[in-house]
N, C-alpha and C positions, 0 to 999 in steps of 0.2 A: 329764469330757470331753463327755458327750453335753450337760448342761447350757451350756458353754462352747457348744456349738454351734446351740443353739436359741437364744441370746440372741445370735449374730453375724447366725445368718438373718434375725432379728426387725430389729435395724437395718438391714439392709439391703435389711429389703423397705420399712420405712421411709421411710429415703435414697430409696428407686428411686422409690416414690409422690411422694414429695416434688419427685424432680427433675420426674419425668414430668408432676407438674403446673403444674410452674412452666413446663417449655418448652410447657405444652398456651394458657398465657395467651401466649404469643410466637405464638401463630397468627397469621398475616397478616390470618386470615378475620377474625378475633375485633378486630382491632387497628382502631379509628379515628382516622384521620391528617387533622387536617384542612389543607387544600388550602388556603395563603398565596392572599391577595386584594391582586389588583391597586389600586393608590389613584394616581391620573392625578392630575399637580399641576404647578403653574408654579413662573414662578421667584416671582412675590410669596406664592405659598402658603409657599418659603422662610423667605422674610422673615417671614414672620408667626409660624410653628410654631416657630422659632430663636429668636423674641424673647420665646415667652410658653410653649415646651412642652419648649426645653432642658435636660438634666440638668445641667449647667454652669453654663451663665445663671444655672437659676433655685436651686442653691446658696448660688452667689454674690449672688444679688437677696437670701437672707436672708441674708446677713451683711451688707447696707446694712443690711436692717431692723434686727438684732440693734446697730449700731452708732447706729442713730438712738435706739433705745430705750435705749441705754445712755445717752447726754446727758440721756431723760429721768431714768432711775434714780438719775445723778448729782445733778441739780439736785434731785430729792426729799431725797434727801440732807445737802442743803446746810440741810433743816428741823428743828427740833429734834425729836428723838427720846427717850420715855423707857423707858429700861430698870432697870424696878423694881428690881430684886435688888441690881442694880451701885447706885444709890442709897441702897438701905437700907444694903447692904458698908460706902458712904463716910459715911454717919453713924456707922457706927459705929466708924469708924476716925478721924474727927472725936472724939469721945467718949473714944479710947484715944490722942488725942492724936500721929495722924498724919493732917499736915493734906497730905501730898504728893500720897497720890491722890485727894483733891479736886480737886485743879486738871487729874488726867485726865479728870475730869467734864464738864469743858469739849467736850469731844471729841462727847460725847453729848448735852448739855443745849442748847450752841451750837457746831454743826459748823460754820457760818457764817463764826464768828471764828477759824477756820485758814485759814490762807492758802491754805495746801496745799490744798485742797478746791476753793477758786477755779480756783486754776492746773488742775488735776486736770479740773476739768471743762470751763475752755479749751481743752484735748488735746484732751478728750473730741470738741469737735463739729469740730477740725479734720481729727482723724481721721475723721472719719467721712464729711465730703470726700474726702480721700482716698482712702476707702474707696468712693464712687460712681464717682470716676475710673479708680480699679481694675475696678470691676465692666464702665463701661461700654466699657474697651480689651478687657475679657476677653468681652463682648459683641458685638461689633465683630466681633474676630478667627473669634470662633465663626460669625459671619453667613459673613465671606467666605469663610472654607474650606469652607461647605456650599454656598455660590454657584458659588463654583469645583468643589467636587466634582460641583453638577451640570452643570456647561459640560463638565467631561472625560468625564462618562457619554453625555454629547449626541455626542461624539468619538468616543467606542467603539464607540456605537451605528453609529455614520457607516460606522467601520472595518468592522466586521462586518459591516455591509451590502455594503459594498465587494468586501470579500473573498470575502466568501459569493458577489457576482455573479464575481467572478475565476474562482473554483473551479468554478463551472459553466461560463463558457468553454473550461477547459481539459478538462474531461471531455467535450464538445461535438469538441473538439479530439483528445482520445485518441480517441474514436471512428472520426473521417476518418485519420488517422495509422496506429491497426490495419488498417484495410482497405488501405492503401497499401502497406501493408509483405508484408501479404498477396498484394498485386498484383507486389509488385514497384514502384512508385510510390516508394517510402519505404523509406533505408537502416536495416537493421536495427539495433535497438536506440533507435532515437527516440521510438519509443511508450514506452521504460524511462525516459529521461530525463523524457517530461513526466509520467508517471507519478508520479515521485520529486520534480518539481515540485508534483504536486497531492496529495501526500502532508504536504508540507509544511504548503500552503495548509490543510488543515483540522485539524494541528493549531495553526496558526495559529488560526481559527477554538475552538476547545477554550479554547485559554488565553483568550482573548478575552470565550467565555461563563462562563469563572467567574471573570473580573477582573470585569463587566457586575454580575454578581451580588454579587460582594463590593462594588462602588461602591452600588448598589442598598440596601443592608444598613445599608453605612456612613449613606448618604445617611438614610435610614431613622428610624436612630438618632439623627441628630444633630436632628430633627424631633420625637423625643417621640413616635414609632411605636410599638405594640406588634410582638414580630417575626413575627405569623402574616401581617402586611402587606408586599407589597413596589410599592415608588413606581417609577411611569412618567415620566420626566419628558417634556414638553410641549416640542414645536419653539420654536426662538426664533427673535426675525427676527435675519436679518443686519445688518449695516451696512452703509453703501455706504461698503468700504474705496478706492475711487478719490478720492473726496471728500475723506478723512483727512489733516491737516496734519501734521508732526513736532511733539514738544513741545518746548518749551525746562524747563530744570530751574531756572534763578532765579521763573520765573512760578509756581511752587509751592511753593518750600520755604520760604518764609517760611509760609504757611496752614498746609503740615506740623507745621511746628513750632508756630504760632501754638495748633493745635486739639488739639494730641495730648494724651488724656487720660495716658496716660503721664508726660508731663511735667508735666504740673498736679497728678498725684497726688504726684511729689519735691518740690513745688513745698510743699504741702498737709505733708507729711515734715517740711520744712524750717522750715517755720513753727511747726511743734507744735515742735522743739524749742527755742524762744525759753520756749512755754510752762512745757517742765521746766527748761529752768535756773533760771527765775527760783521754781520750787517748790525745786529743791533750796539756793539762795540763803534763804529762807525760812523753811525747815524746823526752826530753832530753836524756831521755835512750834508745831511738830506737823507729823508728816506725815498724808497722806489713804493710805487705806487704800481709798479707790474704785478699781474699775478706768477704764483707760484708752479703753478701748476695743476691736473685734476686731481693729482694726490698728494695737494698741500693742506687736504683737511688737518690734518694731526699738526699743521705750525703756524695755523691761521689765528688762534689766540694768544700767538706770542707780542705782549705788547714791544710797540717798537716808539720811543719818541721822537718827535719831529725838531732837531735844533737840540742845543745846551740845554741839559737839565742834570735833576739828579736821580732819574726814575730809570736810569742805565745800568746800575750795579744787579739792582733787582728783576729786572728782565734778563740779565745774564743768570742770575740764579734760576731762574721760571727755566729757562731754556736747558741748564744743566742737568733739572728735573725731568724735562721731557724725554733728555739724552737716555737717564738713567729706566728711566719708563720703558725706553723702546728696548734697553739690554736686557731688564727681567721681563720683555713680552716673547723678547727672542727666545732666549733661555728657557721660556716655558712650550716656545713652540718646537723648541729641537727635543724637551723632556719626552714630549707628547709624541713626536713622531718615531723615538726610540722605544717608546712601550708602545705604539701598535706595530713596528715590527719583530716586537718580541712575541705580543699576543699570536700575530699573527705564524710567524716561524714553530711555534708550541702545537696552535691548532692544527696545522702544518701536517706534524708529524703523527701527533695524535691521530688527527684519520688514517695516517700512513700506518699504523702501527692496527687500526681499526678494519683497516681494507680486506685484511686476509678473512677474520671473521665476521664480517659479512658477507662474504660474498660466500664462504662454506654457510651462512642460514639459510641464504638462496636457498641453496643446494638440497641443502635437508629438509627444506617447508616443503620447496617442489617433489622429492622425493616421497615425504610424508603424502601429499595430495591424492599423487599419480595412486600409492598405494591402497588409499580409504577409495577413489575411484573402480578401481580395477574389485576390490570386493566389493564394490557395494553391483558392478554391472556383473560380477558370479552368482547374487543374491544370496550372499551373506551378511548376515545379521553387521550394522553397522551403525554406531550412535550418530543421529543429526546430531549432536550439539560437537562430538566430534567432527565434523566432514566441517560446521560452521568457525571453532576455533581456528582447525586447521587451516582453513580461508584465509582468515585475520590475519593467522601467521604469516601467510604467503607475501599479503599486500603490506602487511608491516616491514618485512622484511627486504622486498623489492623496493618499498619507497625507501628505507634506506640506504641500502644499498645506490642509487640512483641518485639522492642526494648525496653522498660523500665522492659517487663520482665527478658531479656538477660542482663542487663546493671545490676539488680538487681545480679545477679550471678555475674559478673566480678565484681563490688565493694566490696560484700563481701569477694571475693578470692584476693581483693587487701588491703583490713584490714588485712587477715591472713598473707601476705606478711609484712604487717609495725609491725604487732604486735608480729610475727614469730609464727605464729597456726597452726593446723591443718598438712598439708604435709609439712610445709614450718619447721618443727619439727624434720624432719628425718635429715639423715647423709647423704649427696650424695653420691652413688653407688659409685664412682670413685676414692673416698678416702679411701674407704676402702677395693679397691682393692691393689692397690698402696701400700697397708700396706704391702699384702700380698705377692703381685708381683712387681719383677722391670719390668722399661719401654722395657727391653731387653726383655724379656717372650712375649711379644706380647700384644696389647692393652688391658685394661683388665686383663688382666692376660691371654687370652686367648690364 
């Protein structure tokens, strides 16, 4: 027993050292935290860090690469190759008087004179069109959700300032409202009411600072930030939304359509499969064994047989199927992109048409305000629940108005997106490092 008990003390004086020093490293004293660094940026600092420091982008920037180098690996390919062992094998099976896999020698000696190799490597570079056009809608899209992301942080920012000046009106205002009530000036309980108003406003204010920070973050990341940094974004100028005409939706949907990489990639689809039909039409003379390419998912289950058979009619059928697959996929993606620039051309106008009255509510909330201020500091009789709607009015009326002007900038930068204008024009950074540099150099080329 005694033994039993000298070896429980022993672990658990153990345990205790052990804990005691792990919470002795949780000191605060002991801890250093380093302090995220502000990084002040525009909107072309966007543009630029999205096109060439995206985790997305530049993904997908290698699998163009991977897809370009595969056209070369194929056409190397196409040279003859020799493979000692398999040679000696067919001599000597020549010799034992099977002369059948000599003529698989063909495959190695002249990969040339397979068809299949041909067609194989026509895929090859269509695909890999394809595969640009993929890249640069999946580039596009990533531009404008961080463009946009930072137009809504520019908004939040607005709000919070906003609100933040509300909330000190109103504490300005409980101040006069308790002494009143104390006087006898002011019927009891109106100091609770704006109280419970300005309870509100700051956790208004709360959610606001950590929506600010989570855009900040997001924003951040979609830039190629590390996360001890957090981005300021930089005022923009306005527009002069008075000057602004309505759009009409036939003046762009044809460019819509004409530019969208989307469509040129089904387009790019569609073409490659002329390619494998005419490989599995073929293929009595061998098949290739090359790959397609990284966007030969959608033709990797077409069966192809190896030699004389009869299972070639119905692989051409398999394939006319797929053809027809990829013309109602198109068909549904040009549907789609003609109803959000209709949505969006409507919405368009609609605030356009909305701008003038709001920005007269402004006008009247603020006028309304200044008024119930100015009697209430005469000491005339003034309802709190008045001076509190009037409030609401204000900050209702500011946030919309401040939305419809922020909403104005994201619609037009999502036009230049479907019509491909403005930045949506350029070449992404990342392609045209890639030209420069393999992935081995460092990202970038860097």
């Amino acid at each position: 027993m005694k033994k039993h008990w000298i070896v429980i003390t022993g672990v658990a004086l153990v345990l205790t050292g052990g804990i005691s020093t792990s919470f002795a490293g949780l000191n605060p004293r002991s801890t250093r935290v380093s302090k995220p660094r502000a990084v002040q940026i525009t909107m072309g600092d966007v543009v630029k860090k999205v096109s060439s420091e995206n985790y997305n982008v530049y993904a997908n920037a290698l699998r163009v690469y991977q897809a370009r180098e595969n056209i070369q690996f194929a056409r190397m390919n196409l040279l003859p190759k020799l493979n000692l062992w398999r040679i000696a094998g067919v001599a000597v099976d020549a010799v034992m008087g099977n002369y059948t896999s000599a003529l698989g020698l063909i495959g190695d000696v002249a990969p040339f004179l397979v068809p299949a190799n041909w067609f194989r490597l026509e895929t090859s570079k269509v695909l890999y069109y394809a595969e640009k056009e993929g890249y640069r809608a999946l580039w596009a899209n990533e531009l404008m959700t961080a463009k946009a992301l930072y137009v809504h942080l520019l908004l939040d920012q607005s709000l919070f300032d906003h609100v933040k000046q509300s909330a000190q009106e109103l504490k300005d205002l409980l101040v006069i409202v308790e002494s009143r009530e104390m006087l006898g000036g002011a019927p009891q309980g109106a100091s609770r009411d704006i109280e419970i108003r300005l309870l509100a406003l700051q956790e208004d204010l709360r959610q606001l600072e950590v929506l600010i920070d989570e855009e900040e973050s997001l924003l951040s990341y979609m830039m190629g930030f590390e996360a001890n940094l957090v981005v300021k974004p930089a005022l923009i100028p306005m527009p002069n939304f008075e000057a602004m005409q309505p759009l009409d939706y036939e003046d762009f949907v044809f460019r819509a359509v004409d530019t969208s990489p989307e469509i040129r990639q089904f387009d790019h689809f569609i073409a490659a499969s002329d390619s494998v039909r005419q490989e599995v039409i073929y293929s009595f003379l061998g098949t290739s064994n090359m790959s397609r390419g990284v966007g030969g998912g959608i033709f990797d289950n077409i069966p192809v047989q190896d030699g004389l058979g009869f299972g070639a009619p119905a692989s051409m059928r398999i394939v006319s199927a797929q053809k027809e697959i990829l013309k109602t996929q198109r068909k549904g993606i040009e549907e789609t992109l003609k109803r959000h620039l209709k949505l969006l051309v409507k919405q368009y106008n609609l605030d356009l048409e909305s701008y003038a009255n709001l920005k007269r509510r402004v006008e009247l909330t603020v006028a309304t305000n200044e008024q119930l201020y100015e009697r209430l500091s005469l000491g005339q009789d003034v309802e709190m629940l008045e001076l509190i709607e009037g409030s609401r009015n204000h900050i209702h009326a500011d946030t919309s108005f401040f939305a419809i002007q922020y909403r104005f900038i994201t619609n037009e930068d999502k036009l230049a997106r479907l019509i491909f204008h403005g930045d949506y024009t350029k070449q992404p950074v990342v392609i045209e490092s890639l030209e420069k540099n393999t992935p081995a150099d460092g990202r970038n080329g860097s």
